[in-house]
N, C-alpha and C positions, 0 to 999 in steps of 0.2 A: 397329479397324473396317476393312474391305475396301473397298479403291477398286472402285470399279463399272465394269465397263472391256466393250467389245464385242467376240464371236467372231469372230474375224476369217478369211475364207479366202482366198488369195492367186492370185490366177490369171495367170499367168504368171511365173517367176524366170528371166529374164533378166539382163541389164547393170541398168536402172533396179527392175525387180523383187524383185533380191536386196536393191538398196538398202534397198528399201524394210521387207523380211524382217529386215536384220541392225539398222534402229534398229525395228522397231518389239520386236525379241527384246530388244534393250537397254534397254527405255525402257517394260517395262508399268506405269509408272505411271501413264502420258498418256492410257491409257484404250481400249487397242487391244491385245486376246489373240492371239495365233496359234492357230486352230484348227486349219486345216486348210490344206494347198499343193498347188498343180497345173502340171503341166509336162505337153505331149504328150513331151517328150526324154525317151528312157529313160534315160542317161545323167546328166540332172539329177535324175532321181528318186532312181536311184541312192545320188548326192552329198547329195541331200538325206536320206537316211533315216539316210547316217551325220552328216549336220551338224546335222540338228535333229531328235535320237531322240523318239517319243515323238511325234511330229508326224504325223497322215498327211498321204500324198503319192499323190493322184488322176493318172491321167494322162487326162481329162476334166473341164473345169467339171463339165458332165452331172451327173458321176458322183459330186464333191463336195457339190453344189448339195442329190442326193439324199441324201448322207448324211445332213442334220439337224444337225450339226454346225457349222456356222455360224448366222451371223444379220444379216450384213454381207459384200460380196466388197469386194476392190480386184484392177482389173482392167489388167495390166501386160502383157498378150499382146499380137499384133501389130497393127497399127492394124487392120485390116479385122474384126477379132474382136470389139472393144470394142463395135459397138453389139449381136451379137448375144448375146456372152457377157451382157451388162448387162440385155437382154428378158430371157434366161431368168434372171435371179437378179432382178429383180424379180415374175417369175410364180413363183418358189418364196418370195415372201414378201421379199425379201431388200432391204437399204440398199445402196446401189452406191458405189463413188468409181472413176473411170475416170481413165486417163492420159493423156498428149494426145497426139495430135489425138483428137476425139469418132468419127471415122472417117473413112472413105476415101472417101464418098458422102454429100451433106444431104438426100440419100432416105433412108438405112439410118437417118441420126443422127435423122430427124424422128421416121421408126417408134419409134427407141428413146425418145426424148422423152415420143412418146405413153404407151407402156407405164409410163414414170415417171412422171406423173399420175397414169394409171390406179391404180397401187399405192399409192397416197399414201408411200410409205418417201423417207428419205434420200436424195439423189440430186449427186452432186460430180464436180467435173474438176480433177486436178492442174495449176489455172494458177497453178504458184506466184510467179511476177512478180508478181500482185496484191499480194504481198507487201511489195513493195520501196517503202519509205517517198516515195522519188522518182517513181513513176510513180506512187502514191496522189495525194499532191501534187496532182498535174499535173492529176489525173483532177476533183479537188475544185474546182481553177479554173478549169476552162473547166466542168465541170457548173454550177456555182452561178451562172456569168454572168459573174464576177470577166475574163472576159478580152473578152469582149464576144463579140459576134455572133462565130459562128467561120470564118475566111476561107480557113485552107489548113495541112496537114501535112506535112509533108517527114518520112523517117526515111530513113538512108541506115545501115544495119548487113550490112556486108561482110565484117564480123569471124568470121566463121563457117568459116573458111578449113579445110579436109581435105587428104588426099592419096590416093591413089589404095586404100593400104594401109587407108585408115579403110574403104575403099567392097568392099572386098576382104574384110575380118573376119568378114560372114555371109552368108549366099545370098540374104538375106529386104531387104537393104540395098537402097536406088537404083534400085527396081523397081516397073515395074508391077503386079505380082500379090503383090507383099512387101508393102513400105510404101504401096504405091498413090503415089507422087510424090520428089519429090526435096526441094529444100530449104525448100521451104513447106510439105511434110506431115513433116517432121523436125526440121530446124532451126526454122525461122522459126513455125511456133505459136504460140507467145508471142508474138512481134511483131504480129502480126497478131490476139490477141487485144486486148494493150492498145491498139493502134490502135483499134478499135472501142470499147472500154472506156472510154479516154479523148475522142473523137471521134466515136463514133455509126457509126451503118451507112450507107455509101454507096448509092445509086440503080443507078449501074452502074461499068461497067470495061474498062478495055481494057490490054490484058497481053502482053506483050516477055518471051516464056520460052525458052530458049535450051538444049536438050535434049542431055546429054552435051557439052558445049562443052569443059569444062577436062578432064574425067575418061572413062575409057570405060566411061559409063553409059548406059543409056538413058531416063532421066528428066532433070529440068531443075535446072542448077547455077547459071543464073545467070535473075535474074528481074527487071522496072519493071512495075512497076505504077500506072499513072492513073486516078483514081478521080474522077467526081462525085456531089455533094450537092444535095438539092435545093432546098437556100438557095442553090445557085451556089457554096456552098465548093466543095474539091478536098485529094486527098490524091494524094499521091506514094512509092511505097515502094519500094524497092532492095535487095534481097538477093544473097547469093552465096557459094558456097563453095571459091570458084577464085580470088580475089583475098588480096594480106598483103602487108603488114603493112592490115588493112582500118579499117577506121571504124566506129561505134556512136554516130549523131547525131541526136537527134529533136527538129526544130523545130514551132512549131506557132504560128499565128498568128490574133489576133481583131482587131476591130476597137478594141480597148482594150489592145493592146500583145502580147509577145510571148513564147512560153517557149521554152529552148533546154536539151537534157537532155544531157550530154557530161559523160566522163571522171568520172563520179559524183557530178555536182552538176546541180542545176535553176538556172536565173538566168531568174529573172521581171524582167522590163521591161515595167511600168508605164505607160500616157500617161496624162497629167492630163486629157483631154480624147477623146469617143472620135473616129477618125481620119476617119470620113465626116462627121462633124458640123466638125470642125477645115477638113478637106479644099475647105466651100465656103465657111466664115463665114471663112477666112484673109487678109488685103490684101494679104499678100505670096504670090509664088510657089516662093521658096522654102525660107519657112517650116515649122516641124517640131513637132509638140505636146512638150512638156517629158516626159522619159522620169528615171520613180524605176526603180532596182534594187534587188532583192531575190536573196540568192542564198543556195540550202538546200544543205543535205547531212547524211546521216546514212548510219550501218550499214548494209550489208544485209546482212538475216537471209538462215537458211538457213529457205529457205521450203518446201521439201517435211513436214518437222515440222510447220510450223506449218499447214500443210494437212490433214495428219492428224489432228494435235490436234484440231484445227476438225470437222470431221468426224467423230470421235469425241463431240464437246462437243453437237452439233449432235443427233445419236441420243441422247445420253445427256440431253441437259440443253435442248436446242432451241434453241441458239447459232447463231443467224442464218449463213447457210455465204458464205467468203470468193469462191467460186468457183461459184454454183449449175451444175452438169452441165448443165441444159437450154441455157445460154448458148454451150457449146462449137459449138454451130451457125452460129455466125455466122461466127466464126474463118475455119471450114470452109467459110461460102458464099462468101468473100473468095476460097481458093484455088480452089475449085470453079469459080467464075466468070474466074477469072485463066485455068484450063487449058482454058477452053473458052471464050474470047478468041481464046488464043496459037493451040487450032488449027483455028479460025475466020477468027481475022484480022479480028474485028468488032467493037462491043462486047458485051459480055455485061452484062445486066440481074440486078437483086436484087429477088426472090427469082429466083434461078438456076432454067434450065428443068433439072428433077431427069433426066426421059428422054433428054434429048438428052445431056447429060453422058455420062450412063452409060451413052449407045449409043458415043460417039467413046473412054472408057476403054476401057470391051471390047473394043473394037477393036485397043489400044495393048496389051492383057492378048494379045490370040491373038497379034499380033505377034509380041511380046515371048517367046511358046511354040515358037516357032521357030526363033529367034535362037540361035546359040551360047551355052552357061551361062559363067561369068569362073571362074575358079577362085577358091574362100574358102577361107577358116581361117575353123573352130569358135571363134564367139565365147563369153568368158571371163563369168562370173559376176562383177559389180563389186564387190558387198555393200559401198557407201559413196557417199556421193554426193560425183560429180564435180564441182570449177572448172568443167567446162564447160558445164555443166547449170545454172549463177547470169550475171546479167548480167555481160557481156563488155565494157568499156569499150577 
């Protein structure tokens, strides 16, 4: 009998792209065909028609989209592409899975959103950290109550660290009109999804972004973040790619004790008692509720697989999806609002005002048109997925 598997068409083969190309050529049993691949580079088309014969290779979504050939895209081009690549392949009918960030603007990603309703189809975002049995965890005890009322986040991951040769490897890198930002539209993704994930969405923000600091780029390498909530909690986030040996720490705190995620364990501390309730009925002052520990650890998967899988399961079978695509918005109103903070100087409110953003981007984009180019090297095809694409303790 024939495993039932989805036409898959690949739009973008890049660094994460080919990744994604070379398990899913390895792996059809999990339910994901190679139909069809797309590169604007002539040169990777090239490469590809000798590495995967018998594959075509579009040098347009466009132009794949129309072929018929597919029935599902995954969307691995540059960030600014993913929410328009993602409208037209769900107005050709099509399942989407996009890569992260959802985009460079939470105007373009809302338009795409809409359009994913609209189609009723499949619709995913490679956040594969949902993955990771420790930040699940985390997410299950303070959603369910288990930590009490939620009072405050800290996550300090500095571990992100580059060198100037990383920011150098393609032209699309560290840039306003490439990546649309720096270490929060590349690096930090994930962090800033499971912040929310685990945590909920802030009220507003105010943001300390520090533009070309360690490197000479013109986007931001080193970033705080203050955030409030409208119970009066607060988050704190710290990012950077100019700091090492760096850290990877996410505290989080309720009113019924506390989590701490480091060096790939969780340690819950527990109070017998919750601490606003202790704080007035106490006779002493300086007295403390009795504090149980609990401390987890497990594996972490490789969780791009299992994102696929998912995803595949989801089309094939209606397996509820680890990562719904529509949620990549939020991510993205966290940095949205951080770069229109830092060049404000204000706070910035959620939902984020979408015009004003993307009058002070364009702005950073014509700049940025006139500035001198850095000299690159032609970035390499990875075809595997990197160490540095899994949590970094």
């Amino acid at each position: 009998m024939t495993t039932p598997s989805v036409r898959i068409g690949l739009i973008g083969i890049g660094n994460i792209g080919s990744a994604h190309l070379r398990w899913m050529l390895e792996h059809p049993e999990d339910g994901l065909s190679v139909a069809a691949l797309c590169d604007i580079d002539p040169q990777k088309r090239e490469l590809l028609h000798r590495e995967v014969p018998g594959v075509p290779v579009f040098a347009t979504h466009e132009e794949m989209l129309a072929s018929g050939l597919t029935e599902a895209v995954i969307v691995a081009a540059p960030h600014k592409v993913h929410p328009l690549a993602a409208i037209h392949a769900f107005q050709a009918g099509q399942h989407v899975l996009i890569e992260k960030p959802a985009g460079v603007s939470v105007r373009s990603v809302r338009r795409m959103n809409e359009e994913a309703e609209k189609s009723g189809k499949i619709f995913a975002i490679m956040f594969n950290q949902r993955t990771n049995p420790l930040f699940a965890r985390a997410r299950e005890i303070v959603q369910s109550g288990q930590l009490g009322v939620p009072k405050r986040l800290v996550w300090i991951v500095t571990n992100w660290y580059r060198t100037q040769a990383y920011y150098n490897s393609g032209s699309w890198r560290a840039t306003w009109n490439g990546e649309g930002g720096g270490v929060l539209l590349n690096q930090a993704p994930h962090n800033l999804d499971l912040w929310q994930w685990i945590f909920g969405m802030p009220k507003r923000i105010f943001a300390f972004c520090s533009f070309g600091k360690y490197h000479r780029i013109a986007v931001e390498d080193d970033v705080t973040i203050q955030a409030e909530y409208e119970n009066g909690a607060s988050a704190t986030f710290i990012t950077t790619t100019g700091e090492t040996p760096g850290t990877n720490r996410l505290e989080i705190s309720g009113d019924r004790g506390r989590l701490v995620l480091e060096n790939g364990s969780l340690l819950w501390q527990r109070l017998d008692a919750p601490e606003r309730e202790f704080c007035f009925s106490a006779k002493e002052g300086f007295f403390q509720p009795q504090v149980q520990e609990e401390r987890f650890s497990a594996p972490e998967p490789d969780g791009h697989p299992i994102i696929l899988q998912n995803f595949a399961r989801a089309i094939l079978h209606g397996e509820p999806l680890i990562a719904p695509g529509a949620e990549g918005i939020r991510s993205l109103s966290i940095s949205n609002a951080a770069y229109l903070s830092a060049w404000t100087n204000s706070w910035a409110d959620l939902p984020v005002d979408e015009e004003r953003f993307e009058g002070f981007l364009t702005q950073r984009q014509e700049e940025e048109r006139l500035s001198p180019r850095r000299t690159v090297q032609t970035e390499k095809m990875s075809e595997e997925y990197q160490t540095r694409w899994s949590v970094r303790w």
